[in-house]
Each structure stands twice: as C-alpha cells, then as structure tokens.
C-alpha positions as CSV (number, residue, x, y, z in Angstrom):
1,X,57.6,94.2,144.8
2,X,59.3,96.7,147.9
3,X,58.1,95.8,151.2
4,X,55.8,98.8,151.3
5,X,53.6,97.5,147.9
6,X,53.2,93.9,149.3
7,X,51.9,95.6,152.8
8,X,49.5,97.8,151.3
9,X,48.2,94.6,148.8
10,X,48.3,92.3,151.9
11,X,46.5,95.5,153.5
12,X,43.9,95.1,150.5
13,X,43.4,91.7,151.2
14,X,45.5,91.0,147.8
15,X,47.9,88.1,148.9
16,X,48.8,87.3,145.1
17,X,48.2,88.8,141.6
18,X,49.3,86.8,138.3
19,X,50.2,90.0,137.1
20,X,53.0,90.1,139.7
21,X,54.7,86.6,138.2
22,X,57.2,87.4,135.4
23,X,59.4,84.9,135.4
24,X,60.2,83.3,132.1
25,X,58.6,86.6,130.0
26,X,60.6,88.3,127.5
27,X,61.7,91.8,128.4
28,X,58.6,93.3,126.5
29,X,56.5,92.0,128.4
30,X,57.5,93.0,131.7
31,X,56.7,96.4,133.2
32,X,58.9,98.4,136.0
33,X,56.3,100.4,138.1
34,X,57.5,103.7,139.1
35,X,56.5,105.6,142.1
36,X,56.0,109.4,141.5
37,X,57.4,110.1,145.1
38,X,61.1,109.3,144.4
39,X,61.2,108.2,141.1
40,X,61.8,104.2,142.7
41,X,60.8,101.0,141.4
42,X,57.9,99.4,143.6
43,X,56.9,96.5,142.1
44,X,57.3,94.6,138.6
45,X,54.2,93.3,136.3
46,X,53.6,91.2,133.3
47,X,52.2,93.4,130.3
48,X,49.4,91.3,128.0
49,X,49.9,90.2,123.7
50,X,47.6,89.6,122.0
51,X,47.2,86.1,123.1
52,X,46.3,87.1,126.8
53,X,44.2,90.5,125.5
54,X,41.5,88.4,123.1
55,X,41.4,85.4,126.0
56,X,40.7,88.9,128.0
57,X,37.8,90.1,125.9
58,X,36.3,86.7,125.3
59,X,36.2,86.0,129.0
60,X,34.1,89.4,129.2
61,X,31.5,89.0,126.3
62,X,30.5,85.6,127.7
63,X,30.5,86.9,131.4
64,X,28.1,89.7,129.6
65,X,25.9,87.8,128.0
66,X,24.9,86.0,131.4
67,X,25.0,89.6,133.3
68,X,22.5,91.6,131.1
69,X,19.9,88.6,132.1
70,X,19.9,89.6,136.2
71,X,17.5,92.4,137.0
72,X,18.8,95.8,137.3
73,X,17.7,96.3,141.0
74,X,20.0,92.9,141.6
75,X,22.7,94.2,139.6
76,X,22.9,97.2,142.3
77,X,23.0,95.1,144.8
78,X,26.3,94.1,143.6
79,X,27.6,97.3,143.2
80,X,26.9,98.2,146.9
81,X,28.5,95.4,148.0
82,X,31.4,96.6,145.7
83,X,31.3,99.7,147.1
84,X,31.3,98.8,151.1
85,X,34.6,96.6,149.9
86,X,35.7,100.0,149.1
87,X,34.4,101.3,152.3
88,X,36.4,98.9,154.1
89,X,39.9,99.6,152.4
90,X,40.0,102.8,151.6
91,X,42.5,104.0,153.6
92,X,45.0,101.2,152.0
93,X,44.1,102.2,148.7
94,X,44.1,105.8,148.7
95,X,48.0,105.1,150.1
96,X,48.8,102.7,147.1
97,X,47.5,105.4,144.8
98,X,49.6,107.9,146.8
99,X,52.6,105.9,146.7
100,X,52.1,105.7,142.6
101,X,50.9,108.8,140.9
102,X,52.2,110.8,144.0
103,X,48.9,112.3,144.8
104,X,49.1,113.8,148.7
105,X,46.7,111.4,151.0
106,X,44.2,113.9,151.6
107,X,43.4,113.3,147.5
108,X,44.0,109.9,147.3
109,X,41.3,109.2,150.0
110,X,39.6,111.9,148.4
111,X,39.8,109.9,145.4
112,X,38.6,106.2,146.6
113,X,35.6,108.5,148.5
114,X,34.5,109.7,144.8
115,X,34.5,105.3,143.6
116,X,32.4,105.1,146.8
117,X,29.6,108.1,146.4
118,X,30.0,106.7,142.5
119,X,28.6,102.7,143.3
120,X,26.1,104.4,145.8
121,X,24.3,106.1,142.9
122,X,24.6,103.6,140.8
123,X,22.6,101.5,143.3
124,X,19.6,104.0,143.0
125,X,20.2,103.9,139.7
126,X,19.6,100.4,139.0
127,X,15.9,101.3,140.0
128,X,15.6,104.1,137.4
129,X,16.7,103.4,134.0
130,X,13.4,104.8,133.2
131,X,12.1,104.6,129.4
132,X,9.2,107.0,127.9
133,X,5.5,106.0,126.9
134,X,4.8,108.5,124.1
135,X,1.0,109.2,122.5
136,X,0.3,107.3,119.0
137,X,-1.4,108.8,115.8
138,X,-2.8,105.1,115.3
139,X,-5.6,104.3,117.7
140,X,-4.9,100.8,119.4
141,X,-1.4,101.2,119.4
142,X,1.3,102.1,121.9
143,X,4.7,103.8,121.0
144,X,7.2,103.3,124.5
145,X,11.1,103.3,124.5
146,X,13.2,100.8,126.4
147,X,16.7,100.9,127.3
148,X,18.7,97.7,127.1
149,X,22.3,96.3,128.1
150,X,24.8,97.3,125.2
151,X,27.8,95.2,126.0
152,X,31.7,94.7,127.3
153,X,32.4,98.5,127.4
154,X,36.4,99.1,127.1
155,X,37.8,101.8,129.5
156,X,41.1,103.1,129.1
157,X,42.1,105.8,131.7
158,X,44.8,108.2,132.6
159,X,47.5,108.3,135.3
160,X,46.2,111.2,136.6
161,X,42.7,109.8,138.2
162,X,44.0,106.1,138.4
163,X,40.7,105.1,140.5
164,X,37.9,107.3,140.4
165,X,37.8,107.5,136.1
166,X,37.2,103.5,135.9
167,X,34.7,103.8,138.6
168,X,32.3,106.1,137.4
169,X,32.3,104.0,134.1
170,X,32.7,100.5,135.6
171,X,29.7,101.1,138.4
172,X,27.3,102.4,135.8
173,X,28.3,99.9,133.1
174,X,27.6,96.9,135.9
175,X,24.2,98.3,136.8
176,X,23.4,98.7,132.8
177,X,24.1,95.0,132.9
178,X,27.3,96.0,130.8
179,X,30.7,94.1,131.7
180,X,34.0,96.3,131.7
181,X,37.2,95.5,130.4
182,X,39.9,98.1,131.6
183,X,43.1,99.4,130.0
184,X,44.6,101.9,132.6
185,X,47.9,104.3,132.0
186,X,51.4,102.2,132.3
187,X,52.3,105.1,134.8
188,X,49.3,103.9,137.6
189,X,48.9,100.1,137.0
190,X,49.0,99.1,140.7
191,X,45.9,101.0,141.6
192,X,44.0,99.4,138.5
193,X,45.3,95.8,139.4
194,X,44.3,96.6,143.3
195,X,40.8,98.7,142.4
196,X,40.1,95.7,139.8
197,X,41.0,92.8,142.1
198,X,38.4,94.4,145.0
199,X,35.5,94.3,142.3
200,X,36.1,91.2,140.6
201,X,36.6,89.7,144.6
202,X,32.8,90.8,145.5
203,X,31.1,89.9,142.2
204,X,33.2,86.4,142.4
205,X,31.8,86.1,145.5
206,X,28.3,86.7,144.7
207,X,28.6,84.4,141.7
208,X,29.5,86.5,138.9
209,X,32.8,86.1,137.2
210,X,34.7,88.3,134.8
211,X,32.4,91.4,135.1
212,X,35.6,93.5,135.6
213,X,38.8,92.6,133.4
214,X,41.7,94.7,133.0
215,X,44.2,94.7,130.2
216,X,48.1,96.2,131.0
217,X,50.0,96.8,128.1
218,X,51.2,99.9,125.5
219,X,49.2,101.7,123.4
220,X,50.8,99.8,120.2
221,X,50.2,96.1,121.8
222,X,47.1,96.7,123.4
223,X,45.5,100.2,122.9
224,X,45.1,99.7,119.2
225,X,43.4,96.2,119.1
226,X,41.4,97.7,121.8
227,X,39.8,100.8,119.7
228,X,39.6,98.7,116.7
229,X,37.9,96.0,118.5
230,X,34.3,94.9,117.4
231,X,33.2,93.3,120.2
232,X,33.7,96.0,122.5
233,X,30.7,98.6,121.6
234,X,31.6,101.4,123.4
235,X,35.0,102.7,124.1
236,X,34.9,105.8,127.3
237,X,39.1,106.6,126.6
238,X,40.4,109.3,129.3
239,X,43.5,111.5,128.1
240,X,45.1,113.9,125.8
241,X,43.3,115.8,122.6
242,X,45.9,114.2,120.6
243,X,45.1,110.6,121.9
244,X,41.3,111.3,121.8
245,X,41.5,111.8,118.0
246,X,43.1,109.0,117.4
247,X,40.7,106.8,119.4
248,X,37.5,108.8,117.8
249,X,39.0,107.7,114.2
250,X,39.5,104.1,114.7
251,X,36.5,103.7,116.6
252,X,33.9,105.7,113.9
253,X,35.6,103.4,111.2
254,X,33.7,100.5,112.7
255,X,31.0,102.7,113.3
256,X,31.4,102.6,117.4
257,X,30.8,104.5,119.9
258,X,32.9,106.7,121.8
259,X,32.8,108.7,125.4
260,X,36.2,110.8,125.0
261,X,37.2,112.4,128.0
262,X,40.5,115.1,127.1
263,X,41.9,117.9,127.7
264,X,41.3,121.0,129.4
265,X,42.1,124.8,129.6
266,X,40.4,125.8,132.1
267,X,39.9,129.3,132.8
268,X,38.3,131.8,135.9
269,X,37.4,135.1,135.6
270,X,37.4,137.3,138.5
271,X,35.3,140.6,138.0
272,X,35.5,143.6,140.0
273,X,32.3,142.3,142.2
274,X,34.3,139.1,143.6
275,X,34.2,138.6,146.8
276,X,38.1,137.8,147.1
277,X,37.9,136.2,150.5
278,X,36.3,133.1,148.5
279,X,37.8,133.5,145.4
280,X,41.5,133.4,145.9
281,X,41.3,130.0,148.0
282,X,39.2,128.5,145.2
283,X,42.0,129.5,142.9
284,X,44.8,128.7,144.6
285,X,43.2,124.9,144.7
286,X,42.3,124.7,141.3
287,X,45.4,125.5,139.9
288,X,47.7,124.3,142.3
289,X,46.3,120.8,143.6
290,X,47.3,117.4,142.3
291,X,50.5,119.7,141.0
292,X,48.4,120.9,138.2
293,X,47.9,117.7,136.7
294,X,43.8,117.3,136.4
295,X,41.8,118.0,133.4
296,X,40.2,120.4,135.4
297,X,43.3,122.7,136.4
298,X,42.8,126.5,136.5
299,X,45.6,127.3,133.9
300,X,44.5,131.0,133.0
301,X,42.8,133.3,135.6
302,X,41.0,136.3,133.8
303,X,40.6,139.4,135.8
304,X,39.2,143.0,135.8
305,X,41.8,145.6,135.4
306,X,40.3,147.3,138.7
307,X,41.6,144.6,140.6
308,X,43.8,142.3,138.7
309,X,47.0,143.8,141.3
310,X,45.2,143.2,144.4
311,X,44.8,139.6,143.1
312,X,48.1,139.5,142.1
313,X,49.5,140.2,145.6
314,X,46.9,138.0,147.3
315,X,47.8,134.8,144.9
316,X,51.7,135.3,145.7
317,X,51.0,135.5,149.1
318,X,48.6,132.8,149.0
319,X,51.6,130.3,146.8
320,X,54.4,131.3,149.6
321,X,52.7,129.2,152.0
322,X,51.9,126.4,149.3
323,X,55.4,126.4,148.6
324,X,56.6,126.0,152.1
325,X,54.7,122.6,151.9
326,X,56.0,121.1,149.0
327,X,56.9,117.8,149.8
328,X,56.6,114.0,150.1
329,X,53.0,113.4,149.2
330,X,53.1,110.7,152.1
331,X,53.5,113.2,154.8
332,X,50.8,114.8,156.9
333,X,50.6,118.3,155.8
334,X,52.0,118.0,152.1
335,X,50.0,120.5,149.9
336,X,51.6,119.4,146.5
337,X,53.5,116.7,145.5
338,X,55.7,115.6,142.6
339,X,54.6,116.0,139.0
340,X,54.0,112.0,137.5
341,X,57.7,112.1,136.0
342,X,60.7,113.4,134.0
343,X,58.6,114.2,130.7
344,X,56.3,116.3,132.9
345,X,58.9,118.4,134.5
346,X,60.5,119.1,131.1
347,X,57.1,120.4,129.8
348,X,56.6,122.6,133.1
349,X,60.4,124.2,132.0
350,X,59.4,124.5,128.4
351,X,56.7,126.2,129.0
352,X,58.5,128.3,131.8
353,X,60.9,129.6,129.5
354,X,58.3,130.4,126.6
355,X,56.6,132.4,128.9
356,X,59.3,133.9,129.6
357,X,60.2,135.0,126.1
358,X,56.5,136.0,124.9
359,X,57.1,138.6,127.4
360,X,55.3,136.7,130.8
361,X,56.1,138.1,133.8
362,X,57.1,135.1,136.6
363,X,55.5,136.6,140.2
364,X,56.5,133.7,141.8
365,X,57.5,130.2,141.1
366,X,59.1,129.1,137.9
367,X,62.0,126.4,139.6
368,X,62.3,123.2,140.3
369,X,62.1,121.9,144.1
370,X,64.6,119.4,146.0
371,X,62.3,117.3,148.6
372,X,64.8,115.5,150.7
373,X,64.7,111.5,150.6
374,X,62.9,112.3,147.2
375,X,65.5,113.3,145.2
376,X,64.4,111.1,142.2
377,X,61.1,112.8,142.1
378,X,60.0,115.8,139.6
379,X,58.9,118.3,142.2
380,X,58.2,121.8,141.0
381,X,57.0,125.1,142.6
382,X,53.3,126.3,141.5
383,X,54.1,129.1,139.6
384,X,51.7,132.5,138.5
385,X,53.1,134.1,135.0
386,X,51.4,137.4,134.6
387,X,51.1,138.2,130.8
388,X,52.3,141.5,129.3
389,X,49.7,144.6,128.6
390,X,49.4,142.6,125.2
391,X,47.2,140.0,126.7
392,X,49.1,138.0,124.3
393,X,50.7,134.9,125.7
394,X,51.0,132.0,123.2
395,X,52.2,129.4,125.5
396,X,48.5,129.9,127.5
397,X,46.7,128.2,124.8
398,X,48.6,124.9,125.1
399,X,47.6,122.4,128.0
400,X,50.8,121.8,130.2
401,X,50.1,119.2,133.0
402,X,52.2,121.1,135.7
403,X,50.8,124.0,138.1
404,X,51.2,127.1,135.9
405,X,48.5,129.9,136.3
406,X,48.8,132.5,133.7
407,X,47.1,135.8,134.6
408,X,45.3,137.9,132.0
409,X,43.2,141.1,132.5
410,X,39.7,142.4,130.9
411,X,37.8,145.5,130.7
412,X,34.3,143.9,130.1
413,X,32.5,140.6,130.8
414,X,32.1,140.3,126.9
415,X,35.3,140.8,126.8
416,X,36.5,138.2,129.4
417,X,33.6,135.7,128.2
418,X,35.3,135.4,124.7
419,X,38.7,135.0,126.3
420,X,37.5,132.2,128.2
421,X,35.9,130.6,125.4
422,X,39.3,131.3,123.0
423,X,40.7,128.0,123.0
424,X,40.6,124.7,121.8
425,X,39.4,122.5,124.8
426,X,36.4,123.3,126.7
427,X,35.9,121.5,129.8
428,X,35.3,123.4,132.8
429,X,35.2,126.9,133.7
430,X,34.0,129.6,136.6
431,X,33.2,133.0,137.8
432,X,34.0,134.7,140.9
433,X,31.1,137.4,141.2
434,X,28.6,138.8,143.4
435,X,27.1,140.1,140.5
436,X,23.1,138.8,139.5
437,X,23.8,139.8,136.0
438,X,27.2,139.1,135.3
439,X,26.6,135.5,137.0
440,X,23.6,134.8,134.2
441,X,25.2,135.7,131.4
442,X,27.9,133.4,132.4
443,X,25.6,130.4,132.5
444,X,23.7,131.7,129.6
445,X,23.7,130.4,126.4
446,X,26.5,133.5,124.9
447,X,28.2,132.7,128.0
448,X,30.9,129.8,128.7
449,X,31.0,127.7,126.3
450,X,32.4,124.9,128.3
451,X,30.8,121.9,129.4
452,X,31.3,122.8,132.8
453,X,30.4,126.1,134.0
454,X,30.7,127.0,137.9
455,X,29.5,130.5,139.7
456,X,31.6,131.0,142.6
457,X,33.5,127.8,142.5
458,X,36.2,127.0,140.8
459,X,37.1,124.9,138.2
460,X,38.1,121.9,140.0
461,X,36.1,119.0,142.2
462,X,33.0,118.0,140.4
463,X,31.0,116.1,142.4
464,X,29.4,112.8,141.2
465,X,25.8,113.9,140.4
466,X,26.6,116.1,137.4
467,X,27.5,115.1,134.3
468,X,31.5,115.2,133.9
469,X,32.5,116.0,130.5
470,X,33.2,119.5,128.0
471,X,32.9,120.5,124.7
472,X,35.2,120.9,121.3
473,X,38.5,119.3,121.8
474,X,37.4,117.9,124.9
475,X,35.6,115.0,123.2
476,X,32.0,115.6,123.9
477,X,32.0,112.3,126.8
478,X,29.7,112.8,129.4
479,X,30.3,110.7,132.7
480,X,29.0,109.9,136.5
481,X,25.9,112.0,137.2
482,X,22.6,112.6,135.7
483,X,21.4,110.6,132.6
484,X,24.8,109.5,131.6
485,X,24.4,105.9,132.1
486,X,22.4,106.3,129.0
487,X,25.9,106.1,127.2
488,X,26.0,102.2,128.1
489,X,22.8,100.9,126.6
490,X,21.0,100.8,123.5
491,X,18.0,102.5,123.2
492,X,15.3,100.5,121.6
493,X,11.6,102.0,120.5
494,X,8.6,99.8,120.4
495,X,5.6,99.7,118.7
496,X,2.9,97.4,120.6
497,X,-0.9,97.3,118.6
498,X,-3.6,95.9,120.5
499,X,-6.5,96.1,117.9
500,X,-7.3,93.6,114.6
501,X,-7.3,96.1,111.8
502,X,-3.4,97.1,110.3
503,X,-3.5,100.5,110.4
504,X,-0.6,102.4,108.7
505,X,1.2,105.8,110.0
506,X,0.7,108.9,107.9
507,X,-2.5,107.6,106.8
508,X,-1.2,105.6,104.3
509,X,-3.5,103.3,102.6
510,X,-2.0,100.2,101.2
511,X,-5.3,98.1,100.8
C-alpha cells in the first residue's frame, strides 16, 4: 500500500484490513489496485474462492436472521449512526475514491454527501414501511397487507459510483431488516473495503455483527456463485446491458429476484423555446462530468433546426474552457479527470473514428490529453460530433463510457420525442423549454419513454428522493427514493376473521 492509501485509511480510522495481507496466496488470488490518476499501483488485496465467499454468505444469513427481529424504528437508529460516521470522514473518503476511480474532489465529496442524505431517509423510513387495510366482502373479517424482512440482499456495483450505488441499497436493506453482502467492481475495491469497514465499525459497535459483508473477486470466481446463489433472494447488480442479461438469466432460473441497474443513452432535446442561458451549462455537465462515465451521461443532444448553430457555437465555446482544466482530479480546479483505464480510452477512439467515417462532423475534441505527472492516465478531451444532414449516426446508438456528445437536429417535438426514445436503453432524459405544451407532452405518457424524465434539467444528478432507475435495456431496477425499499421485503396479505361462522369468499357454499 503507497504512503498516500495507508494515510487516507489511517485517516478513516482503518489501521488494518485482512484484505490488505497477501502473503502466502497464490497469484490468483491477489489483486493490484490501480489508481485512475496515473495509472499507479496503490495498494495490493486478497481476492475471495469459494471457501472464503460461502463462509461470507453464511456469516450474513445468520447475522440476518437475528436482524429482521429488531424493530424498524431501532434498525434506523443504526443507520444514523452509520451515516454521522460518514459525516465525520467524508472528506478522507471522497479523496480515497478520488485517488481510485479518478473522480475530481468536488464529485467524490459529492459522492459520500449522496451515502449521507441516503442513511438520513432511511432513518425516516424505518417509521413508514407502511402496509394497507383493504374492505372485506365477508362481514367479520379483515383483509390488511404487511411487509416483512426478505433476506441477505447481494449487491454488485460498478466502478463508476464505487460508494453511493451500495449505499442506497445497503441503507434501505438494513432498515428493511435485510443484511447486505457486497461484490463491488475490481477497478474501485478500496472505496468498498473503506465504505464497508465504516458500516460494519458502527453496527459492531452497537452490537450487530456481519450486517455488511463484502466479497472481492472476478466475475467467474465470485460473480457467478453469487447470481446463482439461493440464499441470497434478491440480487440489485449495477453495470452494462450485456452484464445485466446475464445476471437476469441466472437469477430467473432460481426464480429470484432482480433490481438491474444498466446502461444508458441518454438524450436532451433543446427546442426553439430554450432558454439557452440554463440550458447549455446543464449540458455541458451532463455530458462532460465524471469524463462521461455515469449511466446518466448526455451522449446525444437533440435540437431544433432554428437554433441547433447557435448551440453549436455556445457548446464549443462552453468545452474550450473545460478543456483548459483537464487535469489531475486531485487538484483544486480540475473539471474532468482521467477515463477509469486503457480499455476506456480505446472505446472513446473507436468510437472517434466511427464517427468520423459515418460522416460526423468533430467541432471540437476528438484527442487524447497529456496531464503532466499523470502520464499513465487515460485522459481524453470532451468532445461534440455533429451528425451529417442524414441524422444518421450509427455509432450514437451504442453506449461509450467517455465524454462524447453527438448533436442531432429536429423539425418537430414528435419528431425529436421519437428520436429520443429510438434506442435501446432508457434511463434518463430532459427538455430544455419554456414551452407549457411542449414541456407536458414530454412528461406525458407519448412522451419520453425513459424512466427518468427532467424539464429544464439535465440528465445527470438525481437526487435521493426519486426513484433511480429506467426502462427496456436498462433493467427495470428502481433505487433510493420513494417506495423503493419495497424491493427488499416480501409482501405478505392477511386475512384476520373475528366472527364464529366460516364464511367463504364468492359466496361459495360448501356446507
């Protein structure tokens, strides 16, 4: 472990992690963390077998079936406490993630803020797992529903949210009276190790143990015994289309349950009623922050002929001041950092050059950047690809994690409405208008059909009171706000008679 990692976990009040002990492993077992800054190795783990990975899950059912006995309102009690802990190290933290996935600090506080606001509504929400009381066509009888704990609940997360993603499941799952066993991305496992270790400290200390696990290791060694496992009911998996079908199949052939969380193509239409001041900014963020790589990226910005070259020139003006802050994501006043690594900077240049050849028209970006004292890092400049008069791009339709806006045009909102809805994934989604009508038959039932649907916002930075998710190749997974905690219990509907005679519904008579 550099110098650096061992301040930030002495900074976290983490003095030593079994995971950081590797001596005497074989070489498969040992993992070389990578930070996204320069491309250095920060610190070395041990990866689980399958030994370590059911001794994981065991720990977790029997911590579970103690849990789902403690009153919900104590259970959020528990989850504040997690959540000052956060309080308290948040700084540290947001650095260690930082330092990992390359996130600038501003997002990486950001980040641990969104874990914090997460275990704050999951302490009101320990008060209002509320069932229903529903009228009975049987006099003396009562029909009610109750909700109920539903078990360990696997997470397996992304690099790109290495924090936040666990968090929204893990504090809901605890005040469901659910324990949480976590499989984060091989490319962030020193903020899961760190985030874990904080939660796991406060329940210890309150007298829980093992209501937060984690589990390191590949998708062969550990991801598929994961999916396939029985005693994990529900499996909320974070990541690509390709790896959400995979973990849908496995899981519906032991008839589980899944909250898929995947990919996005996330589009923003601009009409000729925008108010540009607001809409460029919010543009510029949504497809340019984290360096592109969020589910919630703008990758295609749809825009009225009228205007679509008076956007054009604002955007390129906008991206010449991003890209004069390109830069170590450590540094006050970085606006983008690296992308995660190699493979991500080969599919920003793939899909570069396709543009390119289906006729795209590069305004600005398109090359790589060197930051100095980074050199090992994948740093790339946000780039806007206008498409030809076609409004043909082939390359748009495929999600490339890397900060590529492509720039279509439209005549009418029926028009730019189906564009929108014309792919595969749909997550999120906005309009810039000052229009009543046009901002209606947005949110309107013809309108996006995305699970996510802004007016005058962008596409990115949902807050935690909404339901996260999106439709089609998305997955369907709803998380954080609203009634999604409903995801990690069982519903259960109960019939209660109070009177001496049987009496049978539909007026059957079985005398």
């Amino acid at each position: 472990m550099t110098h650096q990692t061992s301040q930030l976990f002495a900074q976290l009040g983490i003095s030593h992690d079994p995971r950081f002990t590797t001596t005497g492993l074989p070489p498969d077992r040992v993992h070389a963390c990578k930070s996204a800054v320069d491309g250095s190795t920060i610190a070395t783990i041990a990866l689980d077998d399958a030994a370590s990975y059911d001794a994981t899950i065991a720990r977790s059912h029997a911590a579970f079936l103690n849990w789902r006995e403690v009153p919900a309102p104590q259970r959020g009690l528990l989850v504040r406490a997690i959540g000052d802990e956060f309080r308290t190290h948040k700084d540290a933290l947001g650095r260690l993630l930082s330092l990992e996935v390359g996130k600038i600090l501003q997002e990486g506080w950001g980040e641990v803020q969104e874990t914090i606001d997460i275990a704050d509504f999951a302490v009101g929400l320990s008060r209002q797992l509320y069932g229903l009381t529903m009228p009975s066509e049987r006099e003396s009888h009562r029909l009610m529903e109750q909700w109920h704990p539903l078990g360990p609940i696997g997470v397996i997360s992304a690099f790109n949210f290495p924090n936040a993603v666990w968090a929204w499941n893990s504090m809901l799952a605890a005040v469901c009276g659910d324990t949480t066993v976590w499989k984060p991305s091989l490319l962030a496992p020193l903020t899961a190790i760190a985030s874990n270790a904080i939660a796991q400290r406060v329940s210890e200390r309150m007298g829980y143990k093992d209501l937060f696990t984690l589990v390191i290791g590949s998708d062969a060694n550990v991801g598929e015994r994961m999916v396939a496992d029985r005693r994990l009911p529900l499996i909320s998996a974070t990541g690509s289309c390709r790896m959400g079908k995979r973990v849908g199949e496995v899981v519906a052939n032991r008839l589980g349950r899944c909250l898929l969380e995947l990919g996005g193509n996330n589009a923003a239409i601009v009409d000729q009623h925008a108010d540009l001041a607001l809409a460029i900014p919010a543009i510029v963020f949504g497809a340019a922050g984290t360096a592109g790589q969020r589910c919630t990226t703008t990758r295609r910005l749809i825009v009225h002929e009228s205007i679509a070259d008076d956007v054009c020139t604002r955007l390129v003006s906008a991206y010449k001041q991003v890209h004069a802050r390109i830069g170590n994501p450590l540094e006050d006043g970085t606006l983008v950092g690296p992308l995660i690594n190699a493979r991500s900077g080969e599919g920003f240049d793939h899909a570069i050059a396709h543009a390119k050849t289906q006729g795209g028209q590069v305004l600005i970006g398109g090359s790589r950047v060197a930051v100095k004292g980074c050199e090992n890092g994948i740093y790339v400049q946000p780039t806007i690809i206008r498409a030809p008069k076609s409004n043909q791009l082939a390359i748009s339709r495929e999600e490339t994690f890397a900060p590529i806006l492509y720039v279509f045009t439209f005549k009418s909102l029926d028009e730019a409405i189906a564009m929108n809805n014309g792919v595969d994934q749909g997550l999120s989604s906005s309009i810039f208008t000052d229009s009543m009508r046009h901002a209606e038959l947005f949110l309107s039932g013809s309108g996006s059909d995305c699970g996510i649907a802004n007016v005058n916002a962008g596409t990115s930075g949902a807050e935690i009171g909404g339901a996260f998710g999106g439709e089609k190749d998305t997955g369907g997974g709803r998380e954080s706000g609203s009634d999604s905690w409903k995801a990690y219990m069982r519903r259960q509907t109960n019939t209660v008679h109070f009177g001496k005679t049987l009496k049978l519904a539909q007026g059957i008579r079985f005398d």
